[in-house]
C-alpha positions in Angstrom: 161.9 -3.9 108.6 163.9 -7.1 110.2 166.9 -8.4 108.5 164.3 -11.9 108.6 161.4 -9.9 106.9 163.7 -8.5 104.3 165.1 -11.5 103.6 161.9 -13.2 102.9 160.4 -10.2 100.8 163.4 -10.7 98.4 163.4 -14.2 98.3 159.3 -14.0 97.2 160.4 -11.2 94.5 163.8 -13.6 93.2 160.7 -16.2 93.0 158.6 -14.2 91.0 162.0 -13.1 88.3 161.4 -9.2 89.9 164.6 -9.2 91.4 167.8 -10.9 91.0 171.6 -11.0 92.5 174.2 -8.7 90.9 176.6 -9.2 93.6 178.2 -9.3 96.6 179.5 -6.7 99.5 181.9 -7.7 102.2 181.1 -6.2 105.5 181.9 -6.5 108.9 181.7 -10.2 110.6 180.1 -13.6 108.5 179.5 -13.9 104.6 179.0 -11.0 102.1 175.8 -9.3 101.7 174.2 -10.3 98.4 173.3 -7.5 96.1 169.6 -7.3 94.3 168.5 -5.3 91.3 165.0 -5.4 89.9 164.7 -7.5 86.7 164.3 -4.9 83.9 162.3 -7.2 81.3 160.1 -8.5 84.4 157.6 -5.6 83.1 157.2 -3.0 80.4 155.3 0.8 80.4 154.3 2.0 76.3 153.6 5.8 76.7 151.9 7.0 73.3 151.2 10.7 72.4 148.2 11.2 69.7 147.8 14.2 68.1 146.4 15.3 64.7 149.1 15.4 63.2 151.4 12.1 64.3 151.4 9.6 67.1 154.7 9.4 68.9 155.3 5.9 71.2 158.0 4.8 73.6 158.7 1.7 75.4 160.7 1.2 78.4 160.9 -1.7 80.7 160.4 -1.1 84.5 163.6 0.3 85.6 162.7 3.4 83.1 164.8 2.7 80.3 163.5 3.3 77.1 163.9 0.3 74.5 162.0 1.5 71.3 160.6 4.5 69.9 157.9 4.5 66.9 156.0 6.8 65.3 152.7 6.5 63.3 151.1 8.5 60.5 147.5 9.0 62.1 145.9 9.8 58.6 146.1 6.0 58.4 142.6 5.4 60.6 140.3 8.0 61.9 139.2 4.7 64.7 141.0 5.2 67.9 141.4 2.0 68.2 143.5 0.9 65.1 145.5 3.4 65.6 146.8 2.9 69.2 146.2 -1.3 68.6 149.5 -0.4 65.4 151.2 1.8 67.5 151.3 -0.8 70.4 151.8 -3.6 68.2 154.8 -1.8 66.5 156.4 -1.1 69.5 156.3 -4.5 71.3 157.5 -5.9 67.8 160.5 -3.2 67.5 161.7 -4.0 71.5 161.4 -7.5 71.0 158.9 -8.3 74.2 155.7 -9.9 74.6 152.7 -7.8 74.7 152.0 -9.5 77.8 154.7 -8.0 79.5 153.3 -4.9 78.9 151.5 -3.7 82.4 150.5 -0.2 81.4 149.8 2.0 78.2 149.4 5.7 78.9 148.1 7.7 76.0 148.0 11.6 76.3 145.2 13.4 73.5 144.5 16.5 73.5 141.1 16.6 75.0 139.0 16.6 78.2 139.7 13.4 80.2 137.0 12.8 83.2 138.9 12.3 86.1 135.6 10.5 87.8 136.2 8.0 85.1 139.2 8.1 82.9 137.5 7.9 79.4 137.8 11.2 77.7 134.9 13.2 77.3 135.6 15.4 74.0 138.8 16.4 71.9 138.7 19.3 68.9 141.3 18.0 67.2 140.7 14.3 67.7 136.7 13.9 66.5 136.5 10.4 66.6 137.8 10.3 70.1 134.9 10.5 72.6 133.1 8.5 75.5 133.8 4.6 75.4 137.0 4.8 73.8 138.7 3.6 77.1 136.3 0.4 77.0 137.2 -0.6 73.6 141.4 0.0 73.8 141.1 -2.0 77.3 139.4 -4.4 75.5 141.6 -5.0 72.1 144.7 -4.6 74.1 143.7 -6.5 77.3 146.1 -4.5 78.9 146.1 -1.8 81.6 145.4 1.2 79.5 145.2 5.1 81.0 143.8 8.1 79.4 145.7 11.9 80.3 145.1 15.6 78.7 148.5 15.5 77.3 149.1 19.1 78.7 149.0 17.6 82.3 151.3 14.8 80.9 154.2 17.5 80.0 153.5 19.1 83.3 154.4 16.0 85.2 157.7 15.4 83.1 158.5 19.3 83.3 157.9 18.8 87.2 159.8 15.7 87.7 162.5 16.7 85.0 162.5 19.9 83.9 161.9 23.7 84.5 159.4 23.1 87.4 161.6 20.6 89.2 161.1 20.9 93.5 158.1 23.9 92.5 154.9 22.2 93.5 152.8 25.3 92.2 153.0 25.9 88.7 151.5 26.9 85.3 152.3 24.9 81.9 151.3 27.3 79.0 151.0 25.1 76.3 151.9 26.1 72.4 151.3 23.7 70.1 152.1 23.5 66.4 148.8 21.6 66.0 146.6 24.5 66.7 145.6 25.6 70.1 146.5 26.1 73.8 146.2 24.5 76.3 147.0 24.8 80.1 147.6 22.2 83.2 148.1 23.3 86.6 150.3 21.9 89.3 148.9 22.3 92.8 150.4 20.8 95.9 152.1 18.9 93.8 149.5 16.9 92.0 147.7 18.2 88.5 144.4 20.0 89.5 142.0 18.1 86.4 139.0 19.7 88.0 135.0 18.1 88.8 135.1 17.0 85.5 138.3 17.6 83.8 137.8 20.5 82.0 140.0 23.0 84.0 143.0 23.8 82.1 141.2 24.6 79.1 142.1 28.3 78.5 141.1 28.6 75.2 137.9 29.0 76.3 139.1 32.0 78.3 137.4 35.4 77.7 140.3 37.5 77.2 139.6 41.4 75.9 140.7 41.9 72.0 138.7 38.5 71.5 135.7 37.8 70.4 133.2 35.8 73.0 131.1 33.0 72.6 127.4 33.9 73.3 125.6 30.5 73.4 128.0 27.5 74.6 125.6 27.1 77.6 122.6 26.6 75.8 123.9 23.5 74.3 125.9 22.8 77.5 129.4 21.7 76.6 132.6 21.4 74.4 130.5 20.6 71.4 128.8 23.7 71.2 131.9 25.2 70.5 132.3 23.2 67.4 132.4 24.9 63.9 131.2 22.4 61.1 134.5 21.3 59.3 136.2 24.3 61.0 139.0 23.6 64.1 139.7 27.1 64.9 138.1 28.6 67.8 137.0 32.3 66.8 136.1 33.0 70.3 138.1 33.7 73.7 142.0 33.3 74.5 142.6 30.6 71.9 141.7 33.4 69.2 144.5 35.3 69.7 147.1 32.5 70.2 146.2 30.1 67.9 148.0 28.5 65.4 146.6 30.2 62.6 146.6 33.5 64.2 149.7 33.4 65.2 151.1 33.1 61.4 149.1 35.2 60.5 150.1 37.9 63.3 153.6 37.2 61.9 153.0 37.6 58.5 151.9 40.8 59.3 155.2 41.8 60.4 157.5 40.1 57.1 157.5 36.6 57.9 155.6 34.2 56.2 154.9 30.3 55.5 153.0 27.4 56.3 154.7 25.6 59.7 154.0 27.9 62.6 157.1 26.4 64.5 159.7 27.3 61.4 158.1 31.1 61.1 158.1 31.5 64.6 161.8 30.5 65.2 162.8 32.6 62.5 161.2 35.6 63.6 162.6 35.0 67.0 166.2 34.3 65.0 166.2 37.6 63.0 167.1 40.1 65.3 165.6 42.6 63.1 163.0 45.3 64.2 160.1 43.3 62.6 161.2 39.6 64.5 161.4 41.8 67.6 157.4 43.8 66.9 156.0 40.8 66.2 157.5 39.0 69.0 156.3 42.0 71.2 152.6 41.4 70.0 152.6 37.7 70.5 153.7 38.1 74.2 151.4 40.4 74.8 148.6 38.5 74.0 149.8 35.5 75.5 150.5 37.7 78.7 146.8 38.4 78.7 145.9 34.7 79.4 148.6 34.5 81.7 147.6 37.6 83.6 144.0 36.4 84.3 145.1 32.7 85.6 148.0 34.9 88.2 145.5 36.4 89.8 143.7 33.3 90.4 146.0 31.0 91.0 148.9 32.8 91.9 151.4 29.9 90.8 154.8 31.7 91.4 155.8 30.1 87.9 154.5 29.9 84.6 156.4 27.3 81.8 156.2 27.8 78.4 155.9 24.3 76.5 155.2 23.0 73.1 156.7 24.0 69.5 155.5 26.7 68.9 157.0 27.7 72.7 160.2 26.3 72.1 160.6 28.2 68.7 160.4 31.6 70.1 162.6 30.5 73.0 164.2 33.0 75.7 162.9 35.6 73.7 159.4 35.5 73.6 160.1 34.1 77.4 161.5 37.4 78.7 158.5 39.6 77.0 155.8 37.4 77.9 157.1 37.7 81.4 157.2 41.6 81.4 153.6 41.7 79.5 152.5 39.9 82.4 154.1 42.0 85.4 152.7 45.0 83.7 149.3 44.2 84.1 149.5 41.1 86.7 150.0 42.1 90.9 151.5 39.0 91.3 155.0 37.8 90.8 155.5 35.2 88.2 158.3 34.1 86.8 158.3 32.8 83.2 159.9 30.2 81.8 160.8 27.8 79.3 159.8 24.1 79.7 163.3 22.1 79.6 162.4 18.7 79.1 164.0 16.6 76.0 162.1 15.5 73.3 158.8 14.5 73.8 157.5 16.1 77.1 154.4 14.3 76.7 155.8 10.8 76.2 158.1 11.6 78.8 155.4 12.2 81.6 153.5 9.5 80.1 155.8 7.5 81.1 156.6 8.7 84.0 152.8 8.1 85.1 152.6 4.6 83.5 156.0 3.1 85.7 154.2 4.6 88.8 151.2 2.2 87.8 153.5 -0.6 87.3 155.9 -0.7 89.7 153.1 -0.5 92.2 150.5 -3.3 90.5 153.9 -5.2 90.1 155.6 -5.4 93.4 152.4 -4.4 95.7 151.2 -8.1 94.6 154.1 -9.7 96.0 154.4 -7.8 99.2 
């Protein structure tokens, strides 16, 4: 680019407020070089993460730097919309900026997103969250608003971030406290979502020790799966590794209570011959899972994310990864996913600047 085109580039962006002077830099022969620097509160990302359980949101303006963080108590409304419409409007009220300035909204639910048209197609946990939804939160916001499987959100932060930095093929396992597992997988580096957004769900894996669905394709989807007022899956992968099977596998071995998280930390904590059985069991059946997608996929890595994840920590890391070499061909390292807080805010957001920054200074160029 010319020293002319540069110059008038900036001077369309300092038109626009995206870019102002900082400074100045002496250098060689006639006046100093002015310094630019994009115009933080010229645009803002809100990155949400809804679950059953809470909804987590963070604002940052378009340099990445976070302004506000809010949570919300999702018992409040079972309508998708109210919910992300408070969230939203609590955050733009805690940062202090204009609703208007907001150019994206990412919101990561644990369900099947269609990649062919961003609205999500089902979620377990989430009922009331289902075909249209994207309409109606475009709508009420009048914002730019994106749907993501939040397990492909964490990989994105745990790729750009965290344990699976510079690897562009990798496995996220993902534990959560909320009830299931869930899986995204990094290919060339881009998230695979699959025809219609369904890979990654290996709870639905057939895995030996667990019981198998018999009639999900007579009904022909997620829904089929669906136990009347029940959201534990008695059938494939998610049966072993489950929430509620994972208490009780551990009660089993002395440790007992209701937060899945807390129980597994201090079984992992205990160092005790019962902490280090039942950690032996849970990696094993984990390593099943793991085993099956190895020889598919053959990612090289496999990351361990979520609470449930974190609580077992290096240890139930090192066993998983020996389950798996004993009955995997393939290498695979195991690890655990590294990112800070909220790894599904964070690659929310990290997917909702990308948006921005290009909508935002794509115009003006």
């Amino acid at each position: 680019m010319s020293k002319v085109t540069a110059s008038q580039l900036l001077a369309r962006l300092e038109e626009r407020d995206l870019v102002r002077v900082v400074g100045s830099r002496a250098g060689g022969r006639g006046p100093n070089a002015a310094l630019y620097a994009v115009v933080p509160e010229s645009a803002y990302v809100a990155a949400l993460d809804v679950s059953a359980n809470r909804v987590t949101a963070t604002i940052a303006d378009i340099t990445g730097r976070i302004i506000s963080d809010v949570s919300v108590d999702p018992s409040a409304s079972d309508d998708p919309v109210a919910l992300v419409h408070t969230a939203v409007m609590r955050l733009v009220e805690t940062a202090e900026v204009p609703l208007e300035k907001v150019r994206a909204c990412v919101i990561g639910t644990p369900g099947v997103v269609d990649p062919r048209t961003g609205d999500i197609r089902f979620s377990f946990d989430l009922m009331s969250w289902h075909e249209g939804v994207l309409e109606a939160l475009r709508a009420d916001l009048e914002r730019s608003v994106m749907l993501e499987n939040d397990v492909n959100l964490a990989a994105l932060a745990e790729h750009a971030d965290g344990a699976a930095t510079d690897v562009d093929e990798f496995v996220l396992i993902w534990l959560s406290a909320a009830g299931g597992v869930g899986m995204s997988t990094m290919i060339g580096g881009r998230v695979h979502r699959g025809r219609s957004g369904g890979a990654g769900e290996i709870g639905y894996l057939p895995v030996p020790g667990a019981p198998l669905s018999t009639d999900v394709g007579l009904s022909g989807g997620y829904e089929s799966l669906k136990s009347d007022g029940d959201q534990e899956l008695p059938h494939g992968f998610q049966a072993l590794v489950h929430a509620k099977q994972v208490l009780r596998l551990a009660g089993e071995h002395g440790f007992t209570g209701d937060d899945v998280t807390e129980v597994v930390a201090r079984a992992a904590g205990s160092s005790t011959p019962e902490g280090d059985a039942f950690l032996d069991v849970f990696a094993e059946r984990l390593s099943r899972g793991i085993a099956a997608v190895s020889v598919m996929i053959d990612p090289g890595l496999v990351v361990l994310g979520g609470d449930v994840a974190r609580a077992g920590g290096p240890k139930l890391a090192e066993r998983v990864a020996a389950a798996t070499a004993r009955i995997a061909p393939n290498a695979t390292e195991v690890a655990l996913g590294t990112v800070e807080g909220s790894p599904v805010v964070r690659g929310a957001l990290l997917h909702g600047l990308e948006r921005a920054r290009d909508e935002v200074f794509s115009a003006t160029v």
